[in-house]
C-alpha positions as CSV (number, residue, x, y, z in Angstrom):
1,X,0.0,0.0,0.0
2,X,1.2,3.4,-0.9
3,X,1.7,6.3,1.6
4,X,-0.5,8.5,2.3
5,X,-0.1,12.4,1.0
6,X,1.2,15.0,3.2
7,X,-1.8,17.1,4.8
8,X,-2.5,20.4,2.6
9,X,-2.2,23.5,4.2
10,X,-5.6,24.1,4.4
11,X,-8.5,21.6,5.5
12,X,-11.3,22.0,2.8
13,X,-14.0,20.8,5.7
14,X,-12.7,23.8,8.0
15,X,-13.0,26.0,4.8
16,X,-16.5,25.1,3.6
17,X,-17.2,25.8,7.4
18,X,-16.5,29.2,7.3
19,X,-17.5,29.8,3.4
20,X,-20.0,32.4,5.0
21,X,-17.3,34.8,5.9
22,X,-15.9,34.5,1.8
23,X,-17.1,37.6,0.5
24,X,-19.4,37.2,-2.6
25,X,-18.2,39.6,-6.1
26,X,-19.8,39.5,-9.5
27,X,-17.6,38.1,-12.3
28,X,-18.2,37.8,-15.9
29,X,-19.4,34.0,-16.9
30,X,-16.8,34.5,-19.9
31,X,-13.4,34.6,-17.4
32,X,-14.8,31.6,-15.4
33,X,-13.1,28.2,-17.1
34,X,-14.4,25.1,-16.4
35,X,-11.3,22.4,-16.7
36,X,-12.6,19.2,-18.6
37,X,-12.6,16.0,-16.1
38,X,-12.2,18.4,-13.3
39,X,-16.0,18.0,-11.9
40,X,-16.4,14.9,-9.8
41,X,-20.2,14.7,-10.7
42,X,-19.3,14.3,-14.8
43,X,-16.6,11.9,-13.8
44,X,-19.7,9.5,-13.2
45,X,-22.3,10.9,-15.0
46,X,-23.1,13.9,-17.1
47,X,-26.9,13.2,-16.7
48,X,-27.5,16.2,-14.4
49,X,-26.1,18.8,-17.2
50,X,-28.6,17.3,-19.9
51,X,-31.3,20.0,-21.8
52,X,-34.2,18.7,-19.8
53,X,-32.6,18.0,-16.4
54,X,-31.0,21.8,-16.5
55,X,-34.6,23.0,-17.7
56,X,-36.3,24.4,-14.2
57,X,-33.1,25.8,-13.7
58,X,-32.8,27.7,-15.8
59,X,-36.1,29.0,-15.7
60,X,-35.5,29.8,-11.8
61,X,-32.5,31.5,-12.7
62,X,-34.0,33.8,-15.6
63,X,-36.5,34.9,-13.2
64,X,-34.5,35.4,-9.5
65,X,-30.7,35.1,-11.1
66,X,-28.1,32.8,-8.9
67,X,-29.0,32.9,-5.5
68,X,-26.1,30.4,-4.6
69,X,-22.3,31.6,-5.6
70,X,-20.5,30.0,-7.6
71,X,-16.7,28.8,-5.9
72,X,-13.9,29.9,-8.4
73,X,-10.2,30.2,-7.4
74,X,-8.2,32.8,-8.9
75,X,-6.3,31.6,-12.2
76,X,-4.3,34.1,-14.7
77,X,-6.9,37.2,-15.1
78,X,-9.7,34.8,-14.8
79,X,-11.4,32.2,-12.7
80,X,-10.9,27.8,-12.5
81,X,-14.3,26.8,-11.4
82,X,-14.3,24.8,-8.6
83,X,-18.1,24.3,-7.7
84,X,-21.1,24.9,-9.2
85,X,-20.8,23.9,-13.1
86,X,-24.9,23.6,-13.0
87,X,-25.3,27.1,-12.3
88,X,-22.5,28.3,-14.7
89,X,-24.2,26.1,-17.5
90,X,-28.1,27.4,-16.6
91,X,-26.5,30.7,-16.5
92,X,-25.1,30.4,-19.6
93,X,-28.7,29.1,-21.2
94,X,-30.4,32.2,-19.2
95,X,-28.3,34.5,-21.2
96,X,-26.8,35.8,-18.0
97,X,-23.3,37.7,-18.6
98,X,-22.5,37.9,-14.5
99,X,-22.7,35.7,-12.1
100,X,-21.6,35.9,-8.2
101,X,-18.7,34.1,-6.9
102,X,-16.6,33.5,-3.7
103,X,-12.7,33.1,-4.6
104,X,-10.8,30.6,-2.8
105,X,-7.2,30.8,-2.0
106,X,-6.9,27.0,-2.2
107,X,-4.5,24.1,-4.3
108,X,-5.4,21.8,-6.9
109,X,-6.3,18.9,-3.6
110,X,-8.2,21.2,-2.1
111,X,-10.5,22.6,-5.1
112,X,-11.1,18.3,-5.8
113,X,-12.0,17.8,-2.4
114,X,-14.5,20.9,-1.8
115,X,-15.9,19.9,-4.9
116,X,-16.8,16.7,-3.9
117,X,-18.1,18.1,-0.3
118,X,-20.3,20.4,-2.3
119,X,-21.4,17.4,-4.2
120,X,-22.0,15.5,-1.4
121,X,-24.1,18.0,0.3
122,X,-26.5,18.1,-2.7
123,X,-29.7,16.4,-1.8
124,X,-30.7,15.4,-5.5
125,X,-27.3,13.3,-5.6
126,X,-28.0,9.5,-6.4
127,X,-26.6,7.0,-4.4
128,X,-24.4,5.8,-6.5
129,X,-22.8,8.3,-7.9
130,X,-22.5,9.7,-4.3
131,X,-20.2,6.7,-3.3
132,X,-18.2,6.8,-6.8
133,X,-17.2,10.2,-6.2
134,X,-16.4,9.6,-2.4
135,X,-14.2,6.6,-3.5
136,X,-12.7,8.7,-6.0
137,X,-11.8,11.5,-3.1
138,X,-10.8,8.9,-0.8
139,X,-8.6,7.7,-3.5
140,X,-6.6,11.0,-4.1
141,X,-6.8,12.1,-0.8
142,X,-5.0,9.3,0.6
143,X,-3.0,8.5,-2.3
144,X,-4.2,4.8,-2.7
145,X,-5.7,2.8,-5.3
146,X,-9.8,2.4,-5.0
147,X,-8.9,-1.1,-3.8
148,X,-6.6,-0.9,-1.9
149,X,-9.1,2.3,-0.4
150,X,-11.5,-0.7,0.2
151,X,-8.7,-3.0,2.1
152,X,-8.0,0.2,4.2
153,X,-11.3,0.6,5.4
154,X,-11.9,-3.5,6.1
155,X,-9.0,-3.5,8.3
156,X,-10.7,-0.4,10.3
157,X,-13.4,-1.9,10.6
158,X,-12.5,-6.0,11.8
159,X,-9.7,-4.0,14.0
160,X,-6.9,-5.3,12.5
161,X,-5.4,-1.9,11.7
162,X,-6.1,2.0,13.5
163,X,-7.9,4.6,11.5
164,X,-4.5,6.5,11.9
165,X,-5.2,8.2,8.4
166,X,-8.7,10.0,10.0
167,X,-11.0,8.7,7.4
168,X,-13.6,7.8,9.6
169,X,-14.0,11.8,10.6
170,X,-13.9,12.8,6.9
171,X,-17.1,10.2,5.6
172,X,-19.0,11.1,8.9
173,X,-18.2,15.1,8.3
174,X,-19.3,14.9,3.9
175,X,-21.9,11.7,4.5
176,X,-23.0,11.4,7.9
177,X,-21.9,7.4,7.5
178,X,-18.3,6.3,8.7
179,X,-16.1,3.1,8.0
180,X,-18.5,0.3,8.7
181,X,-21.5,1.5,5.8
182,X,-18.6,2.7,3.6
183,X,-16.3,-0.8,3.5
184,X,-19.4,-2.9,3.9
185,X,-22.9,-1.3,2.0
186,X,-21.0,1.4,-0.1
187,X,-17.8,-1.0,-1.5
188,X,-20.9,-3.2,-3.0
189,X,-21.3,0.0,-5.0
190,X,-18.3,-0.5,-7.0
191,X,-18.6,-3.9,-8.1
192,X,-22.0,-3.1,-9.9
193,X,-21.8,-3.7,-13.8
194,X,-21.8,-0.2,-15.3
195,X,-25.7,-1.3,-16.5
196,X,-26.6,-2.3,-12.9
197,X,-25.0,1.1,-11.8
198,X,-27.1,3.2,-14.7
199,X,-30.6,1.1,-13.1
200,X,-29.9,2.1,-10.0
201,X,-28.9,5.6,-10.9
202,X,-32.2,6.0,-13.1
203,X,-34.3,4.7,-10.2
204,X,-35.1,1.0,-12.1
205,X,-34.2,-0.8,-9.1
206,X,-33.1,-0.1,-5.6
207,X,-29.4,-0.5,-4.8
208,X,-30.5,-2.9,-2.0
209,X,-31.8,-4.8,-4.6
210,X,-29.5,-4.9,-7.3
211,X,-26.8,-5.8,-5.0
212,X,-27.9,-9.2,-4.8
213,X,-26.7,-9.6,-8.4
214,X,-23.0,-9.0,-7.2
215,X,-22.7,-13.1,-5.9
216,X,-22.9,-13.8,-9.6
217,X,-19.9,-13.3,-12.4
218,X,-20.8,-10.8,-14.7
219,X,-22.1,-12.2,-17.7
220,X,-25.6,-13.0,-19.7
221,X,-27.3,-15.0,-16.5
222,X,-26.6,-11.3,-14.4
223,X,-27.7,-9.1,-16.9
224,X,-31.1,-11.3,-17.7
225,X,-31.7,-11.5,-13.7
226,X,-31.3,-7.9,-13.5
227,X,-34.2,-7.1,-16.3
228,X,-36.2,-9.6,-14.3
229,X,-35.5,-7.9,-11.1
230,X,-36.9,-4.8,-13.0
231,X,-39.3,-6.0,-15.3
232,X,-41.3,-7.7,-11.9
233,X,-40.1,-4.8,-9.3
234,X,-38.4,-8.0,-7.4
235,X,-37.5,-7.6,-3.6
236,X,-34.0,-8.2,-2.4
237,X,-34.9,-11.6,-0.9
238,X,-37.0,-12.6,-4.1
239,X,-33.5,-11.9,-6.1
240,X,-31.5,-13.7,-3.7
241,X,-33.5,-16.5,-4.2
242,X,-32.7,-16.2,-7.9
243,X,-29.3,-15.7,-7.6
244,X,-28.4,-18.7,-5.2
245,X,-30.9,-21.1,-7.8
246,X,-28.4,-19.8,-10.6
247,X,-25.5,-20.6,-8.4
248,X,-26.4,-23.9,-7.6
249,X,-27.2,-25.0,-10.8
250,X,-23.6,-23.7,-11.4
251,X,-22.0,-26.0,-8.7
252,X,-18.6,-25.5,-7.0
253,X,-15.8,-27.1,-8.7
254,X,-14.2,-30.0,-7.0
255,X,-10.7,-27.9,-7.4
256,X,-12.1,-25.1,-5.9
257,X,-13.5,-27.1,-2.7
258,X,-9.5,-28.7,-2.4
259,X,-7.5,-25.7,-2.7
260,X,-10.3,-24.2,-0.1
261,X,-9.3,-26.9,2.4
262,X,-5.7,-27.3,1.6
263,X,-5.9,-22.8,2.5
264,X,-7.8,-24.0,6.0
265,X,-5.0,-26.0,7.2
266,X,-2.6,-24.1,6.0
267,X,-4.0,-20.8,8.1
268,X,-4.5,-22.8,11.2
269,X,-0.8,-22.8,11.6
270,X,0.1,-19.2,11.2
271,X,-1.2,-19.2,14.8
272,X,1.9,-19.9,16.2
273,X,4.0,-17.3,14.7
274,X,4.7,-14.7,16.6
275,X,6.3,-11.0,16.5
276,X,7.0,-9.7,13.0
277,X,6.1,-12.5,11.6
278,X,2.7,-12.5,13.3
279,X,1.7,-9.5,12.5
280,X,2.7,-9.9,8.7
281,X,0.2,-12.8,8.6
282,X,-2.2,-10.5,10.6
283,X,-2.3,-7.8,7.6
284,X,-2.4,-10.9,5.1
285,X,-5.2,-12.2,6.6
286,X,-6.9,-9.1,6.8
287,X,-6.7,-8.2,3.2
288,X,-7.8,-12.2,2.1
289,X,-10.4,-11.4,4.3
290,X,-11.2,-8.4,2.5
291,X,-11.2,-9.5,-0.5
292,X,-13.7,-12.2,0.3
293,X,-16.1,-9.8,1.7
294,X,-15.9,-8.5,-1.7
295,X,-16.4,-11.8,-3.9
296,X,-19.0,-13.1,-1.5
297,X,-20.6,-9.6,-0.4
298,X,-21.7,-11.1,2.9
């Protein structure tokens, strides 16, 4: 696992806290810049910028302008947007040539993360674009992979490892959830099918539901259980009834049960190792254990 990166100078939660005291100035829309893949939203989906999910907004705006200020940061004789791309396009489509702002004296770390907690504090935000973006911060902000992000949080949470990296502060502050939903309901998220992830997204099915699907390889028995689940508006327990009929008829194979029990034995006897080598077969056993939370989603 990587190291973590050095604390910026500024937290972006103790910033958002005292946005209030940012004083608000007008700028011209045409010296604000938005940077292509900056916006965690569009990262996961542009479906919130489209013609007819922009629509009332723009209507509010042409009638009562932007209430809410945009957050820029100073760049050259203009503005890098750093929140509020919704606004700036409605603006835009309103005909507006101004729009308010609040400049931030903050680094490229800092402008991703208060993106993302101005994302997160949006309460049209589906689910599951929610925990892709809060992967995606966790992933940056503590210089880690998204799995090895998930193997992080697994250790927290069985008490193999300390939260010494204060993540569990940082999901309860942007979510109001900490490790346990995040390496247990939330890492689910992620191994969704990008179809199953666009159902949920579009309200088809519920993520409770569709999560079921995730004891199954991807593949055409997944994808035609997910159209049943719905076509007939299937609970979770109807789907997991489903799912472990289509595993059974599957069957284990008899390597897989012998290299199963050969791994049993074999982990009985790392209990009698003891100082480093203990607590090397501590973190290994914490990240197999991991990872089986994953393939088995229990």
């Amino acid at each position: 696992m990587t190291r973590p990166k050095v604390a910026s100078r500024v937290n972006p939660l103790d910033l958002m806290a005292g946005l209030e005291d940012t004083p608000v100035t007008e700028a011209p829309l045409a010296k604000i810049i938005v940077a292509d893949g900056f916006n965690p939203r569009r990262l996961i989906t542009s479906d919130a910028f489209a013609a007819d999910a922009l629509s009332g907004l723009v209507q509010s705006i042409r009638e009562f302008g932007v209430l809410q200020p945009l957050l820029v940061r100073s760049q050259g004789d203009g503005y890098h947007l750093i929140a509020g791309e919704r606004r700036y396009v409605a603006a835009q489509e309103a005909g507006l040539t101004e729009v308010p702002i609040r400049v931030l004296d903050v680094d490229d770390d800092q402008a991703y993360a208060i993106a993302v907690i101005e994302n997160a504090q949006r309460k049209d935000l589906d689910l599951v674009t929610e925990t892709l973006v809060g992967f995606d911060l966790l992933s940056k902000r503590l210089n880690m992979s998204v799995p090895e992000v998930v193997t992080y949080l697994h250790k927290v949470r069985n008490n193999t490892a300390p939260d010494d990296l204060n993540v569990e502060p940082l999901l309860r502050s942007l979510y109001g959830t900490g490790i346990t939903t995040w390496a247990s309901r939330r890492a689910k998220i992620l191994q969704l099918t990008p179809e199953e992830q666009t159902a949920v997204r579009q309200g088809q099915i519920d993520a409770t539901v569709c999560v079921e699907l995730i004891r199954l390889p991807a593949g055409a028995r997944r994808e035609a259980l997910l159209q049943q689940a719905i076509t007939e508006s299937l609970s979770a327990a109807q789907l997991r009834v489903l799912v472990h009929a289509s595993q059974q008829s599957g069957g284990s194979s008899p390597e897989l049960k012998a290299r199963v029990g050969d791994l049993r034995k074999r982990l009985l006897k790392l209990s009698s190792l003891t100082g480093d080598e203990a607590q090397r077969a501590e973190e290994l056993i914490a990240e197999i254990d991991s990872r089986i939370d994953q393939l088995l989603s229990r």
